[in-house]
Phi, psi and omega in degrees: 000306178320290190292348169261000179256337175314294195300312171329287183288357184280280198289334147326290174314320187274341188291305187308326175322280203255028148244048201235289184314302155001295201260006174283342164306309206290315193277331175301280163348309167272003165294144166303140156290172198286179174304146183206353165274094179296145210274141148310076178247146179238153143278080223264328187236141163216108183273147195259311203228137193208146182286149159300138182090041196216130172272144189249093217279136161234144175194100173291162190248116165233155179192144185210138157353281202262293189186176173221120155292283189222119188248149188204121172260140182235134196202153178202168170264139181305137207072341146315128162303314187282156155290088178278145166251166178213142178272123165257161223233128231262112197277141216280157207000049180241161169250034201229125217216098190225165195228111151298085190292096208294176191265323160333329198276297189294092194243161207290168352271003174184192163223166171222133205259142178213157168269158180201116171265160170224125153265178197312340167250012147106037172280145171204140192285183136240160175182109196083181174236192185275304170329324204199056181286194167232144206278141161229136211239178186270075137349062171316319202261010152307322186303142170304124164313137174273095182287341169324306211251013187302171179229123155305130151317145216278338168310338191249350182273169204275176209244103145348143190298297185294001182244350166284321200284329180295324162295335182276317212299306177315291177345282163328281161038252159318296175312324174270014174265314189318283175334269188338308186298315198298307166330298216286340189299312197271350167286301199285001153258002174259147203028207193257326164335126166251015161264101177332128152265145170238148208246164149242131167221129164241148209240121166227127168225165141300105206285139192291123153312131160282000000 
């Protein structure tokens, strides 16, 4: 009696088993699955270029479904192999994320860069690649004018102690030729005498001290 209500409920049980199961399979199947969307970054200013001797700020737009765990820039200088990283640092309430790249770092002719996000289920993006990063290069023709060492057009630097007194000397000069023309004109136009007159003139001047 006993082994026959046992065999019973073994086959009660197994039959409810496997018609149960199907659908407790089904009701699994249809639960939402785990994040399954890898995080967004965009790049809204990309600078091409940075003056030497200058640190250089990068800063992406990430944004994800669920959350971001983590952004990260890997950088190097061009033509170099290894990859150095830096954690960027997620700026309050923003969805923007940026990093500082010292002027120490940035060595010619540039450096070059890729992004890498992670969100919370560890899905993760790139933007740009190790392969195929993107640049930023040393702006020569950036540099700040040296005004200490500039050079004046040569019509505009000042003028030398020897070179004011050969310009006062010349002045003077000049000025006794003038006087001289002058003199011979108004002698050679008085009266009718036709016995040449002749003049003496002397000009003494002095050169002006500086």
């Amino acid at each position: 009696m006993l082994k026959r209500i046992l065999k019973t409920g073994i086959i009660i049980f197994v039959c409810n088993t496997l018609i149960y199961t199907p659908l407790l399979r089904a009701e699994q199947l249809s639960l939402p699955s785990g994040d399954l969307v890898a995080p967004e970054i965009t790049q809204e200013i990309y600078e091409q270029s940075v003056p030497p001797d200058s640190d250089h700020e990068i800063q992406v737009k990430v944004t994800d479904d669920v959350g971001i765990k983590q952004v990260t820039l890997y950088y190097r200088v061009i033509g170099k192999t290894e990859y150095k990283r830096s954690t960027m640092q997620k700026v309050e309430k923003t969805d923007y994320y940026k990093v500082t790249v010292g002027a120490d770092e940035i060595k010619p002719p540039g450096i070059e860069y890729y992004v890498q996000a992670v969100d919370l289920a560890g899905n993760s993006l790139l933007h740009g690649y190790s392969f195929s990063p993107l640049s930023v290069k040393i702006d020569a023709a950036a540099t700040q004018p040296d005004l200490a060492g500039s050079t004046l057009p040569a019509a505009l630097e000042p003028k030398t102690d020897e070179e004011k007194k050969g310009v006062s000397k010349w002045v003077w000069i000049g000025l006794g030729a003038l006087a001289v023309g002058a003199l011979a004109l108004s002698g050679g136009s008085s009266g009718g005498d036709s016995t040449p007159s002749t003049a003496t003139l002397s000009v003494s001047a002095t050169e002006p001290t500086n």
